[in-house]
N, C-alpha and C positions, 0 to 999 in steps of 0.2 A: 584567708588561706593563701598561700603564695607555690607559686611554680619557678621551678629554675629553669628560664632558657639562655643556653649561650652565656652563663655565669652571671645571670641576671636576676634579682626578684622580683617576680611577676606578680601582681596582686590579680587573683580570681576574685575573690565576692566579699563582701564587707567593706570595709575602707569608709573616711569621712563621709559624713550625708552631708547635705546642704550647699551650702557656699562654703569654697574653696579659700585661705586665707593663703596672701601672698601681699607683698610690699610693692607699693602702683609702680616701682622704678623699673620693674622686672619687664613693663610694658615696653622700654626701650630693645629693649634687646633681643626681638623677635628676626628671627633669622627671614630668607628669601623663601617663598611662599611657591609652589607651584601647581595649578589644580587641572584635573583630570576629568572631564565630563563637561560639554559647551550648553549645557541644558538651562534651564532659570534658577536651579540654587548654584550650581556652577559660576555663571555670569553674575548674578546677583552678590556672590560673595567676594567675587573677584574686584568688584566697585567700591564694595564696602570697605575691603582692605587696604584699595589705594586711597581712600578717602581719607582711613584711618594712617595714613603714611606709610605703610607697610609694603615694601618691595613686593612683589606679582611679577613673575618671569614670564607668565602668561598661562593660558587655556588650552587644554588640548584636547580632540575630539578622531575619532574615526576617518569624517570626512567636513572637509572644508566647508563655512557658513561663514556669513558676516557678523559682526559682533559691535560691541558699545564701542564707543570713542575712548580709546587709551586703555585698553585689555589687546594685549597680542594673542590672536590665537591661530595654533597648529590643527596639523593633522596627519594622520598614518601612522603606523609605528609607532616605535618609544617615543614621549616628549626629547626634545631634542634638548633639555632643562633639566632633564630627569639625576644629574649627578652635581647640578650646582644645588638643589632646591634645599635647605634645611628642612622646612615642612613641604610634605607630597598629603594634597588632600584630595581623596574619593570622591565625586559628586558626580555617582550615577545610580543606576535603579536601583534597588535591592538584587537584585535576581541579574543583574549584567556584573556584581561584587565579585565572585568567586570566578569567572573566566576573567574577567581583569588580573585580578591578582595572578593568575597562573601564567598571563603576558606580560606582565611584570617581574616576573620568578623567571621567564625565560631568555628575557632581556637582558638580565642584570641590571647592575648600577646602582644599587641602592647600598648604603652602607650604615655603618653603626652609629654615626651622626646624626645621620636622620630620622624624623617623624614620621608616621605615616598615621593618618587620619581618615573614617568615612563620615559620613553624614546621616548612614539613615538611624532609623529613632524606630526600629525594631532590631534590626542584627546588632551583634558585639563586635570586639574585636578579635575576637575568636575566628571573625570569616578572614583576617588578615594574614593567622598564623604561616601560612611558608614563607611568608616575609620576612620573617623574625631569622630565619634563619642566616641573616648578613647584618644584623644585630640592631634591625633599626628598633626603635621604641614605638608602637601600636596603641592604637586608640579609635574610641569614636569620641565626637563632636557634634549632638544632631543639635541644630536651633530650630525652638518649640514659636515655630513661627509658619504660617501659610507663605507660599513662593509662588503666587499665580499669576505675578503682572509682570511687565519691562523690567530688564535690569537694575534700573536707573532707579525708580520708582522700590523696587524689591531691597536693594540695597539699604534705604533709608530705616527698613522696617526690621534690621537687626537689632536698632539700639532699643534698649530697654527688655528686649528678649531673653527669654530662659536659654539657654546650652547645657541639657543636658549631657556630661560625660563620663567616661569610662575605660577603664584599659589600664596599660603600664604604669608606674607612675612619672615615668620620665614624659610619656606621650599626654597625661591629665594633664599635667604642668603648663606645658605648652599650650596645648587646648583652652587650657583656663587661661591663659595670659591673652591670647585672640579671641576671646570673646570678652574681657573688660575690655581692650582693645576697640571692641567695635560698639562699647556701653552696651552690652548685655551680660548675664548676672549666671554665671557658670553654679551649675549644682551637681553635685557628684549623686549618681545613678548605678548600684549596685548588678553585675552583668544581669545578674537571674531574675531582677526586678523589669529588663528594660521593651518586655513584652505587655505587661499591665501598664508600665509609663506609657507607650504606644499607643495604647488601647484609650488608655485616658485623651490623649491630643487627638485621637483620631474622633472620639465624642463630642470634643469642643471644637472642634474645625470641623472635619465630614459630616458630621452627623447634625449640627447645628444647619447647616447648608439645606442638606435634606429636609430637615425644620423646617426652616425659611420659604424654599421651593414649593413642600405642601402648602404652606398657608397660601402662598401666593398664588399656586391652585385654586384655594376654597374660597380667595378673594376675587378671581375671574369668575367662578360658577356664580357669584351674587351679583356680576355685572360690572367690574373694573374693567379696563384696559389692563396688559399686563405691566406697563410702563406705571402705571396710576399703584397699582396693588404693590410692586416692587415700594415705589417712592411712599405709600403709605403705611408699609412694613419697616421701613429702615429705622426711623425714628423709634418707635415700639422697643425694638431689637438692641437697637444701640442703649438704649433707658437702662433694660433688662440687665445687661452684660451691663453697666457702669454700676446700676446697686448691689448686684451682684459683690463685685469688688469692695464697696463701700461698705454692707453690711453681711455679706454672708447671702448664700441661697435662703435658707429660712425666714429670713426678716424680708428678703425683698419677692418672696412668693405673693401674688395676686391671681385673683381670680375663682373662678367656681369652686374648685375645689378645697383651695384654700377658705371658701366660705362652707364648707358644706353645699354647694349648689345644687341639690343632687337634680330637680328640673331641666336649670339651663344645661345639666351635662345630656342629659335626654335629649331634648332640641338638638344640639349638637351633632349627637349620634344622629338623628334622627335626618339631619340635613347633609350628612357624608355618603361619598360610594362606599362599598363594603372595605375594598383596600385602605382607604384613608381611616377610617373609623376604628379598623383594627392597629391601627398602629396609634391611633387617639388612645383606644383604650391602654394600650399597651405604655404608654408614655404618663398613661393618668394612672395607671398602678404603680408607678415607679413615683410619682408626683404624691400620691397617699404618704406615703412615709415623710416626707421633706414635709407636709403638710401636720401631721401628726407631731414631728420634733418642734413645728414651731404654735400648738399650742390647740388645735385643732382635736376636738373632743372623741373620745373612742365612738360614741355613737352617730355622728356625722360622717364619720370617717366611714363605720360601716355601712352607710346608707352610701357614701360614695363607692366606695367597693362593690357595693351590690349593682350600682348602676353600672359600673366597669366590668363586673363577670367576675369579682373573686369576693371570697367570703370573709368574715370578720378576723378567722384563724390567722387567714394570709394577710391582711391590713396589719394586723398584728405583729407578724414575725418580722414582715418588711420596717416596721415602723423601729424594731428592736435590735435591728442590723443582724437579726439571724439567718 
């Protein structure tokens, strides 16, 4: 479906899935970049860009901080950049999005040439819209990438990276040119879809975290150092996530479950506080089904279910994707 703003076709929801095709030449021609938010995907992208050769007018922030070697960065008021920039990119919270823009709408200076791009990987670009009204082309740009160390360091970890995008089609364009740009693998994300995309990254970074944290919990109650429990989870972890890639969740499932174990899942429970055990359980009913597709007999399955607290019904339905 498409919207007309300002004589424009707006593409609302549909549009190519996947990767985005364009001809690698179009990488030359990436206009001067300026970004808004001095925070670690701020900084981070700002590194990446100049690395990738890409003009950076610089950073601009609220209030004055120190920053990496070879990033200029402001602060107060409008960027002082704000009417050279081809592309003006967002990099701040979710929830500080829509008073930006409204200091941006008050400022002026943006025009029908330019981009305007955010970053986060739940909002559209739908939180951009009064901008549109001086004709620039709107977009997001989220890269499906964790931002939690130095700039220096963070910048490295674009390449290879998913960008999810969405918005105009003058503003995808553009977006998908800076992220092969920075060797990461742009994929078009339909608006209405980019709340479950969200929901997925935040399962595989947040919630793997939390993973990790607990074990490392239940590895000090046995007697580790937490430095020891850390250092002898990492390995595990990294195995996991690389078969993972290689063959699928189902081929590279190990463990109790995946054996029928219904015993060692008792021990298990049996040796957690109430909170951790419930989230065991909760993790190993969701674990039943993965276990189920890859070969795991109905009757095992419901002996593990029964050991978890759901009955054969539910192993059942979850196993069936209903």
């Amino acid at each position: 479906m498409t919207k007309r703003r300002g004589g424009r076709a707006v593409r609302r929801s549909g549009g190519p899935r996947g990767r985005l095709s364009g001809p690698p030449d179009r990488l030359s021609a990436l206009p001067p970049v300026g970004i808004i938010g001095p925070g670690r995907a701020g900084l981070g992208l700002a590194l990446a860009l100049k690395r990738a050769g890409v003009r950076v007018l610089g950073v601009h922030g609220r209030r004055p901080k120190p920053g990496p070697r070879g990033v200029t960065l402001t602060a107060g008021g409008a960027p002082p950049w704000l009417r050279e920039a081809g592309v003006v990119i967002l990099a701040v919270r979710d929830d500080a999005l829509r008073p930006l823009v409204a200091e941006l709408v008050e400022a002026g200076g943006l025009a029908g040439s330019q981009v305007v791009l955010h970053l986060s990987g739940a909002l559209t670009h739908d939180v951009l819209e009064p901008l549109g009204a001086a004709g620039a082309a709107l977009g997001s740009m989220h890269p499906l990438m964790t931002v939690s160390e130095e700039p220096g360091r963070a910048a490295r970890h674009f390449k290879g990276a998913c960008f999810a995008l969405e918005g105009d089609l003058g503003a995808v364009a553009t977006a998908d040119a800076i992220a092969r740009r920075l060797g990461g693998v742009p994929a078009f994300i339909a608006p209405e879809a980019k709340a479950a995309y969200h929901a997925g990254a935040v399962f595989a970074s947040n919630y793997l975290l939390t993973c990790l944290a607990t074990a490392e919990g239940l590895l000090e109650d046995a007697g580790m150092t937490r430095e020891t429990a850390r250092a002898a989870l990492l390995p595990i972890a990294r195995a996991t996530v690389d078969n993972v890639g290689r063959q699928g969740p189902e081929a590279a499932l190990t463990g109790p479950i995946a054996r029928g174990d219904v015993e060692t899942i008792r021990k298990h429970l049996r040796a957690m506080p109430p909170e951790v055990a419930a989230l065991y359980e909760k993790l190993g009913r969701a674990t039943i089904a993965i276990a189920r597709r890859a070969g795991l007999d109905e009757g095992k399955a419901a002996a593990v279910g029964r050991a978890l607290g759901v009955g054969i019904a539910t192993v059942q339905r979850e196993a069936d994707g209903d």
